[in-house]
Residue frames as qw, qx, qy, qz and C-alpha x, y, z in Angstrom:
[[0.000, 0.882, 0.471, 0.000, 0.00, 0.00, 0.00],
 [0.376, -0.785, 0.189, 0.456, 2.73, 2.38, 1.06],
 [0.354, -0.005, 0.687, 0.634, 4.50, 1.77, -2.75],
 [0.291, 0.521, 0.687, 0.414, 1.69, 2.20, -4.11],
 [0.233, -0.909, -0.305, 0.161, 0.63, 5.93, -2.09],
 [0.389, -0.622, 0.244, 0.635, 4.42, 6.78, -2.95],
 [0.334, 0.117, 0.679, 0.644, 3.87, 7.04, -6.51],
 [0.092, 0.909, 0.360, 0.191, 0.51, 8.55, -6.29],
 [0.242, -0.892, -0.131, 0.358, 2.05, 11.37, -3.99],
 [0.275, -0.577, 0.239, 0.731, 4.76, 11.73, -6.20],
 [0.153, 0.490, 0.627, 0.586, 2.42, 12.01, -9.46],
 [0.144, -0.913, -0.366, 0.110, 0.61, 14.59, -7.28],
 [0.365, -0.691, -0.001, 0.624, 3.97, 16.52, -6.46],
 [0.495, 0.141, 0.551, 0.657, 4.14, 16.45, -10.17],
 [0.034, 0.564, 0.625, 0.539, 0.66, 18.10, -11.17],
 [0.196, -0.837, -0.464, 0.216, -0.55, 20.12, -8.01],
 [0.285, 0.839, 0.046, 0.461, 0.60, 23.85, -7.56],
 [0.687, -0.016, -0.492, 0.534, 2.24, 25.38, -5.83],
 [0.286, -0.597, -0.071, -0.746, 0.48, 26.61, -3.30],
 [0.231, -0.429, 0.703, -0.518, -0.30, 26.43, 0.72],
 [0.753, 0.053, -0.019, -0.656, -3.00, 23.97, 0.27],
 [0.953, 0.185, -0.228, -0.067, -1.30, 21.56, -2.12],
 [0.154, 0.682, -0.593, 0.400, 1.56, 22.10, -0.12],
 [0.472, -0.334, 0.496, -0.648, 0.03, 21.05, 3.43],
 [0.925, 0.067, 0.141, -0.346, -1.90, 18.21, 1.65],
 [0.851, 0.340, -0.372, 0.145, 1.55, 16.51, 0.55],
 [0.006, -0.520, 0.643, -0.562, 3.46, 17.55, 3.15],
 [0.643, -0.352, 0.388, -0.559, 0.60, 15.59, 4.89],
 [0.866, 0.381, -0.275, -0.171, 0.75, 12.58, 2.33],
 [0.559, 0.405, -0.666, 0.284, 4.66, 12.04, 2.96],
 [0.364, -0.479, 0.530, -0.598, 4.08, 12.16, 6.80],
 [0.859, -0.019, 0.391, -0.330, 1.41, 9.16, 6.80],
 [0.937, 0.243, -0.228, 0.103, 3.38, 6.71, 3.82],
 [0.422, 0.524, -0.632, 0.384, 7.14, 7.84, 5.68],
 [0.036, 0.343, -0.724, 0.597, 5.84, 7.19, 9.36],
 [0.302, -0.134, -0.942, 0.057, 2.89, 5.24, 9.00],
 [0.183, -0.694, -0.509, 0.475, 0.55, 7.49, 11.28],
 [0.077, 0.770, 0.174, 0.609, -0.64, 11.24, 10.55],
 [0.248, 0.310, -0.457, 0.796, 0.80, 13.65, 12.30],
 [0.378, -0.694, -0.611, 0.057, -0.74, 14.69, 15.56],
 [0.185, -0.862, 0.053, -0.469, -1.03, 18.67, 17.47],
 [0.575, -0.775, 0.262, 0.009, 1.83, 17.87, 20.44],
 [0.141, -0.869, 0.474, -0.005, 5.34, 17.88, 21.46],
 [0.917, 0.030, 0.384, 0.100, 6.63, 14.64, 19.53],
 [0.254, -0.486, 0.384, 0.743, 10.06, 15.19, 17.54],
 [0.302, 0.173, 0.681, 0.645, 8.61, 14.57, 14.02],
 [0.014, 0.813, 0.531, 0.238, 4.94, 15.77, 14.65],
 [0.240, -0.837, -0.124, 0.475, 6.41, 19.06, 16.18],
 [0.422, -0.206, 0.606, 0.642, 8.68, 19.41, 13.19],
 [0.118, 0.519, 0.744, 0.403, 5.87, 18.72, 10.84],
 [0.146, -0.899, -0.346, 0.225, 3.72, 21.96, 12.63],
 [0.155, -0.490, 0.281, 0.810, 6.85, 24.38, 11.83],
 [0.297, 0.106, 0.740, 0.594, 7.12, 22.67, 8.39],
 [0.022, 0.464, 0.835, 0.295, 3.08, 23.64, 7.79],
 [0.226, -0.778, -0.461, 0.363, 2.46, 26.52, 9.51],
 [0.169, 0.944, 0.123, 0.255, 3.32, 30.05, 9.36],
 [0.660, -0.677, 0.270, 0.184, 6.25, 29.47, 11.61],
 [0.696, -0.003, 0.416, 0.586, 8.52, 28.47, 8.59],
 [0.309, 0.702, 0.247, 0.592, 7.80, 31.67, 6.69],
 [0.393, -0.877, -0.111, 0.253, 9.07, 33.42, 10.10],
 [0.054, 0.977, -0.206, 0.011, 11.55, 36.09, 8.72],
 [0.255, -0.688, 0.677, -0.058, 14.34, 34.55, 10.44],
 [0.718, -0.118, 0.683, 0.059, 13.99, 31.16, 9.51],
 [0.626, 0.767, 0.062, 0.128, 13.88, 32.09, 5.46],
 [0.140, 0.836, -0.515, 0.126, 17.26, 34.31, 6.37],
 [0.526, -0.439, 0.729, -0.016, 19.07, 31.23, 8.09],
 [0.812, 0.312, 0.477, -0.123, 18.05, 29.08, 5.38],
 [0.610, 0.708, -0.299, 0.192, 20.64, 30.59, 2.75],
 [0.939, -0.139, -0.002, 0.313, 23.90, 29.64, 3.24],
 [0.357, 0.621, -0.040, 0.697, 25.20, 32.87, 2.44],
 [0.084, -0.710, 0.111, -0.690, 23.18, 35.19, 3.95],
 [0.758, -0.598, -0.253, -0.060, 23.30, 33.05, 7.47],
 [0.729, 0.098, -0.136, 0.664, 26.51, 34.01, 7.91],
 [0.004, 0.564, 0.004, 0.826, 25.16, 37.49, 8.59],
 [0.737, -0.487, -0.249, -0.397, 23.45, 35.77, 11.45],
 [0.905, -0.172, -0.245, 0.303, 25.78, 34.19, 12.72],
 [0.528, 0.319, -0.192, 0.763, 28.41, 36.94, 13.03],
 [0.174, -0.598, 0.014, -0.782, 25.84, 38.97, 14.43],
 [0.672, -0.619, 0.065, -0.402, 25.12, 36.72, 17.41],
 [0.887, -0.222, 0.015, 0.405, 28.59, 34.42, 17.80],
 [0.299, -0.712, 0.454, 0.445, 31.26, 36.52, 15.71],
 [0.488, 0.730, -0.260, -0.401, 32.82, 36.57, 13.05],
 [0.362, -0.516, 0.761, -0.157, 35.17, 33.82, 14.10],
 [0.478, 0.077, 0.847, -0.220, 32.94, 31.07, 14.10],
 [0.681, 0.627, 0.095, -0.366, 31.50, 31.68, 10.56],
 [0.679, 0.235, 0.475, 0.508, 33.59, 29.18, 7.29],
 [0.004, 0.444, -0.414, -0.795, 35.23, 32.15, 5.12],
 [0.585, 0.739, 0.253, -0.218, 33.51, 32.86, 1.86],
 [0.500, -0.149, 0.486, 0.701, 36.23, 32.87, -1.18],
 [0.056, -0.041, -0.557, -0.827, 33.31, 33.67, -3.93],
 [0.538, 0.468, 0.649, -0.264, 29.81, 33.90, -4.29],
 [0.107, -0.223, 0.650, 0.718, 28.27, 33.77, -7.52],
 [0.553, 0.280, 0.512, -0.595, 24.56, 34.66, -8.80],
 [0.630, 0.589, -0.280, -0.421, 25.26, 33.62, -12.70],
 [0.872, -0.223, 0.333, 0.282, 27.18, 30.40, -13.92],
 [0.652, 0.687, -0.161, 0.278, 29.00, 32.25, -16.99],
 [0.443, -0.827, 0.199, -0.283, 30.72, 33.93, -13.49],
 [0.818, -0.299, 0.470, -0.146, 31.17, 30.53, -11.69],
 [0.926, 0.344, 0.104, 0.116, 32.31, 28.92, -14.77],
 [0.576, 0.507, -0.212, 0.606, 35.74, 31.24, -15.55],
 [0.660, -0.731, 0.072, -0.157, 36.52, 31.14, -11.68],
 [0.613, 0.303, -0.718, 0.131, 39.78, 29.79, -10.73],
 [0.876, -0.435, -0.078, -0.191, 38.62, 27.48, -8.24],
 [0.245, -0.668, 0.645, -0.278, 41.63, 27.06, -5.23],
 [0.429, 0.304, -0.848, -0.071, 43.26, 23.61, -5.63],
 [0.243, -0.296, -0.883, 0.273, 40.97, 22.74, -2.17],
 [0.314, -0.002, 0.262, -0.913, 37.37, 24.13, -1.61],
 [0.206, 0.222, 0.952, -0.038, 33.96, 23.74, -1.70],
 [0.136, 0.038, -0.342, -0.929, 31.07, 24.42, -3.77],
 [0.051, 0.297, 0.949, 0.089, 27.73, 24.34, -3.70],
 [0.123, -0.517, -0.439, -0.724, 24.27, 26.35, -3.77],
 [0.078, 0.171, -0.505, 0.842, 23.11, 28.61, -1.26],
 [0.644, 0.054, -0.099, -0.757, 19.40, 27.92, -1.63],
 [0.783, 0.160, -0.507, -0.324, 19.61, 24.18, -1.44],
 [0.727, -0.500, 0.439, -0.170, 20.09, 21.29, 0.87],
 [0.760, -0.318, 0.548, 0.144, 23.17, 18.39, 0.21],
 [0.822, 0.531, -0.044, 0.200, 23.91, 19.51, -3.32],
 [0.567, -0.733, 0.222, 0.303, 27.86, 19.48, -2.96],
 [0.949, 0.190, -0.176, 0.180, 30.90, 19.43, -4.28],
 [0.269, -0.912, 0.236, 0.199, 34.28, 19.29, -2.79],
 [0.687, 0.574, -0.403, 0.192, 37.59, 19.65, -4.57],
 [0.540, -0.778, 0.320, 0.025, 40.93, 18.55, -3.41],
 [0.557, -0.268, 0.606, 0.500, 44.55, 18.41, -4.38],
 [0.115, 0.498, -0.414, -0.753, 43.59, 20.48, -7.63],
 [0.273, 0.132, 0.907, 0.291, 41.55, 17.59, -9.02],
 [0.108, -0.143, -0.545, -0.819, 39.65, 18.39, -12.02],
 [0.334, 0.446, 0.572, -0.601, 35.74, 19.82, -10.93],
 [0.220, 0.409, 0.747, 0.475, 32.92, 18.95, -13.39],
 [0.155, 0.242, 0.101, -0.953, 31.57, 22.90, -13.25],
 [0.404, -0.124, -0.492, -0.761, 28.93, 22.12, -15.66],
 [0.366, -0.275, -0.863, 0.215, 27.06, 20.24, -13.05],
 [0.099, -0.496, -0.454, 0.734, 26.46, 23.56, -11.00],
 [0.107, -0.030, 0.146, 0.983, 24.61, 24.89, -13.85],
 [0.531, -0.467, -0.680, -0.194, 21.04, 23.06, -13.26],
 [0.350, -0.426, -0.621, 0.557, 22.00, 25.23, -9.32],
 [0.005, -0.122, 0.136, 0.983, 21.12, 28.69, -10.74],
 [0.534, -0.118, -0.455, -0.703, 17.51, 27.44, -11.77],
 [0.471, -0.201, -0.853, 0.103, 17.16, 25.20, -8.98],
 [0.353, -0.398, 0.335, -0.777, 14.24, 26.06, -6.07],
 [0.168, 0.133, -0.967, 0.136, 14.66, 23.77, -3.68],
 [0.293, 0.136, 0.587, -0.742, 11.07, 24.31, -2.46],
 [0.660, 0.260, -0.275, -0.649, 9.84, 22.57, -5.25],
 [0.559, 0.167, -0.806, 0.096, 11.54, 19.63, -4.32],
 [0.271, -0.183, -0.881, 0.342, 10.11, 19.42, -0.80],
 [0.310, -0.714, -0.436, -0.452, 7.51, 21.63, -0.57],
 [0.541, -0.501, -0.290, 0.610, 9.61, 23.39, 2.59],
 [0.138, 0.923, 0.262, 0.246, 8.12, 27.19, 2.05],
 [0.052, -0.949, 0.085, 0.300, 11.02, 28.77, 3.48],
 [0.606, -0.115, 0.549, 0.564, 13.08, 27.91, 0.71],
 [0.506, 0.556, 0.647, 0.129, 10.75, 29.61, -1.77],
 [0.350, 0.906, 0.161, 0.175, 11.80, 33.01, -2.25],
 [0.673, -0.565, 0.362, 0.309, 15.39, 32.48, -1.75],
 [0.513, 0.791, -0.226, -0.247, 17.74, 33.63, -4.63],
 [0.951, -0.049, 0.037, 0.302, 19.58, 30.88, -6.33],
 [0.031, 0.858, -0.502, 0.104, 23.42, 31.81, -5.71],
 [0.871, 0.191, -0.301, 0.338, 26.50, 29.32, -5.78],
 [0.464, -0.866, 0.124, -0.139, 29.02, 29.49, -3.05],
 [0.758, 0.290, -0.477, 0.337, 33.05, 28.64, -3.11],
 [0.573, -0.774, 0.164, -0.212, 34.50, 28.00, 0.37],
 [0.094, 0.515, -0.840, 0.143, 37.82, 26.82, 1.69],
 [0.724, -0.191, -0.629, -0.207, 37.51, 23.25, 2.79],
 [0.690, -0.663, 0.091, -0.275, 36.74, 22.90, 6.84],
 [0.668, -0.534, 0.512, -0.078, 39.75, 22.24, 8.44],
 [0.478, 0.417, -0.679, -0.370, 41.10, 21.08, 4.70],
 [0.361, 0.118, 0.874, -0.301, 39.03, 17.94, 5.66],
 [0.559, -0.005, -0.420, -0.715, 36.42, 16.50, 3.16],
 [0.682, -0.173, -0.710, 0.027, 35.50, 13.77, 5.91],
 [0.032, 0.411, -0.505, 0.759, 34.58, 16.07, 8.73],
 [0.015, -0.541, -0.774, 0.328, 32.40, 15.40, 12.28],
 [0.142, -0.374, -0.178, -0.899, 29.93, 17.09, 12.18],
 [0.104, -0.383, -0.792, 0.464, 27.45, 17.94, 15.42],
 [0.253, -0.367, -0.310, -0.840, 24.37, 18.58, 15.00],
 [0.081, -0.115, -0.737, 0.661, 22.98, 20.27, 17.75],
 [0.299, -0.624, -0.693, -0.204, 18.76, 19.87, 18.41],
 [0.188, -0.052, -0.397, 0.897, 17.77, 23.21, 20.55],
 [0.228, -0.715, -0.607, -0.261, 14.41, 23.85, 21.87],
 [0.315, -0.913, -0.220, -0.137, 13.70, 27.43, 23.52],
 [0.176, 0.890, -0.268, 0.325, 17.09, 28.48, 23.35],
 [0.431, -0.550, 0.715, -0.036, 19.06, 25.57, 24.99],
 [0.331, 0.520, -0.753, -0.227, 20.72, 22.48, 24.02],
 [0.842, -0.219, 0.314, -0.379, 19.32, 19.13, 24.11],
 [0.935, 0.171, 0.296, 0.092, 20.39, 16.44, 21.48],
 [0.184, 0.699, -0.566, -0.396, 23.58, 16.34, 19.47],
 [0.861, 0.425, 0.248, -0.131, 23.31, 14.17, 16.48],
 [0.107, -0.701, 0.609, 0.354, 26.57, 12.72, 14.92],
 [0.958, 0.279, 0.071, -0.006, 26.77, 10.55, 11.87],
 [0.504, -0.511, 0.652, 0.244, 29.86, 8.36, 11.62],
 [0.398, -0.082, 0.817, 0.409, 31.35, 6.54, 8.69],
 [0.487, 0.582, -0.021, -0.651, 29.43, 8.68, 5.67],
 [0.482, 0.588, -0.555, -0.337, 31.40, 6.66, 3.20],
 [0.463, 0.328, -0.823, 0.007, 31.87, 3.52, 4.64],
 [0.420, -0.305, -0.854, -0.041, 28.60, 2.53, 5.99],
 [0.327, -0.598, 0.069, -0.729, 26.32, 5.57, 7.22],
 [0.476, -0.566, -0.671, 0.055, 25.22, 5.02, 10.70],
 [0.096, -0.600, 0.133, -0.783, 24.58, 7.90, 13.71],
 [0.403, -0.329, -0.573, 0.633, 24.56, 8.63, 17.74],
 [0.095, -0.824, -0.044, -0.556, 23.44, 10.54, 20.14],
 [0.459, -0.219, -0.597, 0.621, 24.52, 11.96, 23.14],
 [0.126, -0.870, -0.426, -0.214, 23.20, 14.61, 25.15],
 [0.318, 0.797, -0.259, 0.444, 24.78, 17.89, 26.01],
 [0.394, -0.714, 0.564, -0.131, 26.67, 16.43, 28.96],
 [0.324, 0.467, -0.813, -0.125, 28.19, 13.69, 26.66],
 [0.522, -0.099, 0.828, -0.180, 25.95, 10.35, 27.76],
 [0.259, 0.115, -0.659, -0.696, 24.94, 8.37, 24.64],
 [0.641, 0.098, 0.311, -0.694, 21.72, 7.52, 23.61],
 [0.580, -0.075, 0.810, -0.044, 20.21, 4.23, 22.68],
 [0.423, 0.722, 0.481, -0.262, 18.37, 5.40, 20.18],
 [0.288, -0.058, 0.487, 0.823, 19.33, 6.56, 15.83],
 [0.565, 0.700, 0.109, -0.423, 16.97, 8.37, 13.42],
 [0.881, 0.445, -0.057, -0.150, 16.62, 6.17, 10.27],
 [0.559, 0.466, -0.661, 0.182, 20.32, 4.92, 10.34],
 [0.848, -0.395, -0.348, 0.064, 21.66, 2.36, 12.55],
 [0.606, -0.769, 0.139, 0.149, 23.03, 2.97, 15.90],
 [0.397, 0.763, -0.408, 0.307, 26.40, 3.39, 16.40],
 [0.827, -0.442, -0.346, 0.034, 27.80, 0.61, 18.55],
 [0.524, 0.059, -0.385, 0.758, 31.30, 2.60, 19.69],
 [0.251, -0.782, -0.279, 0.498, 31.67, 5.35, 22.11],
 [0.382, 0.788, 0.136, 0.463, 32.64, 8.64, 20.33],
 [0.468, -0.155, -0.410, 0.767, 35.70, 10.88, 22.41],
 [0.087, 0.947, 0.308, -0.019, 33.72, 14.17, 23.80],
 [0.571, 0.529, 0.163, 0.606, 35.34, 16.91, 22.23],
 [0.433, 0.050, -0.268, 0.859, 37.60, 19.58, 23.92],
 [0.200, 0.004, -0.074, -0.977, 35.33, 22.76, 22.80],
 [0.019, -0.460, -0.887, 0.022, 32.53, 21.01, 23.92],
 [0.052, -0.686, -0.468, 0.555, 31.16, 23.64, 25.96],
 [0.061, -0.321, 0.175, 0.929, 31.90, 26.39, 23.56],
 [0.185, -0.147, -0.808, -0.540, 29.87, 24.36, 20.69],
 [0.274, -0.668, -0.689, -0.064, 27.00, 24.35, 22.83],
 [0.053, -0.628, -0.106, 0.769, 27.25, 28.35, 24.28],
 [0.142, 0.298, -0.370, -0.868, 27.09, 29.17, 20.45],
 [0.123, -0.319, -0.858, -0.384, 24.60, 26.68, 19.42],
 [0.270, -0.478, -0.727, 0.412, 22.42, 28.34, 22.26],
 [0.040, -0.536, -0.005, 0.843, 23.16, 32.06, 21.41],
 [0.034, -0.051, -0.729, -0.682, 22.35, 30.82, 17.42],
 [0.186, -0.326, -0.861, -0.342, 19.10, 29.61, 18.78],
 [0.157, -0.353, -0.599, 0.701, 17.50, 31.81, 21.06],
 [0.335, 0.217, -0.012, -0.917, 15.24, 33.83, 18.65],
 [0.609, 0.011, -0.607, -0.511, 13.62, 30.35, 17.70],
 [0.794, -0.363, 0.335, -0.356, 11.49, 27.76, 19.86],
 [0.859, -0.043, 0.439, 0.260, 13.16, 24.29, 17.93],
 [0.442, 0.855, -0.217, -0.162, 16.13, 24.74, 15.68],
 [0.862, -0.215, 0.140, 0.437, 19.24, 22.36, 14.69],
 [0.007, -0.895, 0.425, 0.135, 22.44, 24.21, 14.74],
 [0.971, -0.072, 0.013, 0.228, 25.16, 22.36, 13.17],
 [0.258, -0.865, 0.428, 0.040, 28.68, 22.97, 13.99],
 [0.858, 0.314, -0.299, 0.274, 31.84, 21.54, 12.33],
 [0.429, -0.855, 0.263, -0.123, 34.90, 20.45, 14.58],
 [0.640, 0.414, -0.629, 0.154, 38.48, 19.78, 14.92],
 [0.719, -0.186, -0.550, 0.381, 38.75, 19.17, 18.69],
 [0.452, -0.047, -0.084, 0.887, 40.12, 22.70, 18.73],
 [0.107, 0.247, -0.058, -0.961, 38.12, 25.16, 17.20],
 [0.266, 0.563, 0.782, -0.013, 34.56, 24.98, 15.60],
 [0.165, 0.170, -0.283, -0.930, 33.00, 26.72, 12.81],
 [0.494, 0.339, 0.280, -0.750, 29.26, 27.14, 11.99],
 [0.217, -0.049, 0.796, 0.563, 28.28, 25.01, 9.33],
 [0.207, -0.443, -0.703, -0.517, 23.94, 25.35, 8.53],
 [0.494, 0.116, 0.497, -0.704, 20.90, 26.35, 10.91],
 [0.221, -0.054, -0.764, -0.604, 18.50, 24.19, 10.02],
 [0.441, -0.199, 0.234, -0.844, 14.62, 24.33, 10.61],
 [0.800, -0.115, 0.392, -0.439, 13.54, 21.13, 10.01],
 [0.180, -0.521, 0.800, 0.238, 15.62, 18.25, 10.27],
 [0.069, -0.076, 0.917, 0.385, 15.02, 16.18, 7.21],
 [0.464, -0.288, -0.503, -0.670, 11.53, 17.54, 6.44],
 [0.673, -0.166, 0.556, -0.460, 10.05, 15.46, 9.76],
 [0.826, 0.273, -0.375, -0.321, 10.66, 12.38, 7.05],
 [0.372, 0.395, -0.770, 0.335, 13.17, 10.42, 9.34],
 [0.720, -0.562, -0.091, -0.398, 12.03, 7.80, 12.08],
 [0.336, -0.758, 0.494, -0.262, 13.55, 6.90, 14.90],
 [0.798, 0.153, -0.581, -0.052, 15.47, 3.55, 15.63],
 [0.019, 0.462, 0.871, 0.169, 13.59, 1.71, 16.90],
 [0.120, -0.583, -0.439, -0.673, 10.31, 3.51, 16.63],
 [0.423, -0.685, -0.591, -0.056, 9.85, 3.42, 19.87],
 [0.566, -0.422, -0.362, 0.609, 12.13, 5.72, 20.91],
 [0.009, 0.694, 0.242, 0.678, 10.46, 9.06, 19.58],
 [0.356, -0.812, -0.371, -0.276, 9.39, 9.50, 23.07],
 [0.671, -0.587, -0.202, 0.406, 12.09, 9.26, 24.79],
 [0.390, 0.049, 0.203, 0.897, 14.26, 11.64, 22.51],
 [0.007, -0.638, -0.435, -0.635, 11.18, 13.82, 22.84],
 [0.601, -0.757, -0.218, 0.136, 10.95, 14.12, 26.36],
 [0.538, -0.370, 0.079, 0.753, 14.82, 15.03, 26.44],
 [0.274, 0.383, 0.306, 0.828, 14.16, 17.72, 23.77],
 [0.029, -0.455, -0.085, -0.886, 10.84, 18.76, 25.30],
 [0.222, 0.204, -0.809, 0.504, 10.85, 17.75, 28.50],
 [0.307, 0.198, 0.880, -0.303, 7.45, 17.80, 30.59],
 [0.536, 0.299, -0.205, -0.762, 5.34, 19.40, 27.64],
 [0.357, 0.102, -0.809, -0.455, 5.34, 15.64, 26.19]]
């Protein structure tokens, strides 16, 4: 049945408009074929997720401006520093532009309006540019129906690689009402996804969203504390927001804000443990 509801919804995403309606009604669609159940009106991580996603809350001002990859960097500087923001090398709103660049023998590239298109060079190795020209025409809010993408301007971004790393940690930190609850690490991208938590005094949880667990321990990291003071200051003009934050041990730089992690499409492993990773997010509300 589910197969058969994922084809319809994505023959709908094909034909409907694009509008709040048909928005809300697919947005509802993927909810009930990705998690089995329709959302519900309380403090559960996906169905609280889903309520930004559908509401007027995602067309809040601030959550459109965090959503570029550019301009969040203005955000950031203004409430961590400049510090803690990845240098900019280029931006670029055209691809003739982007195309007769000379791209630094190690960076990265990718669109400021979009989610996981990437690429990163290194060691000077030849970059298929014509790829980024489908990123200039690309709104990404057609592809998930996630409204504050929609009136974002498509722009291309070259950046130094983090920590000249193309295999970095990355923590992503979960922050409800302007503190830190969950940090979300995925291990071994390339060689067999799988992800952890821990909470912000470093105890791990039992519990993955849609990848498997991670049976090792993970070392807590030096600049803990710092990573969570800035994830905290990032989030404080929103009620739920993941902050993610790239580290060497040493130092940490801002990598995304993001409003809703993976659309609410991502369930928990095992299912049952929505509640408990809800309670720690939003403690007695659940």
């Amino acid at each position: 049945m589910y197969k058969i509801l994922s084809l319809f919804r994505s023959f709908l995403h094909r034909v409907l408009p694009y509008n709040d309606t048909s928005d809300v009604f697919l947005n509802y669609l993927t909810f009930f074929i990705n998690h089995k159940r329709l959302p519900q009106d309380r403090y559960y991580f996906n169905d609280y997720l889903f309520s930004i996603k559908n509401t007027n809350e995602i067309l809040n001002p601030i959550r459109q401006f965090v959503s570029d990859k550019f301009l969040v960097k203005e955000y950031v500087r203004a409430k961590v520093g400049e510090q803690y923001n990845v240098p900019t090398i280029a931006i670029f709103d055209n691809y003739q532009d982007l195309k007769n660049f000379n791209f630094p023998a190690n960076c990265c590239i990718k669109p400021t309006q979009a989610s996981q298109a990437v690429i990163l060079r290194k060691n000077n190795e030849p970059i298929n540019i014509s790829e980024t020209e489908k990123w200039f025409e690309l709104n990404y809010y057609k592809t998930t129906r996630e409204r504050n993408y929609k009136y974002l301007k498509p722009k291309v971004i070259v950046e130094p690689l983090i920590f000249n790393s193309t295999d970095l940690m990355d923590y992503r930190i979960f922050c409800f009402n302007g503190k830190a609850k969950l940090i979300c690490i995925d291990v071994g991208k390339f060689t067999g996804y799988q992800r952890v938590f821990y909470t912000k005094d470093w105890v791990k949880q039992d519990f993955s969203l849609k990848y498997p667990l991670f049976d090792g321990e993970l070392e807590k990291p030096k600049n803990l504390e710092e990573m969570i003071v800035i994830a905290e200051k990032i989030s404080s003009e929103l009620d739920f927001v993941r902050v993610d934050l790239y580290s060497d041990g040493e130092n940490c730089l801002v990598g995304e804000i993001t409003n809703c992690h993976a659309a609410a499409s991502q369930s928990f492993v095992p299912l049952t443990a929505e509640e408990k990773a809800s309670k720690i997010i939003f403690g007695d509300k659940v």
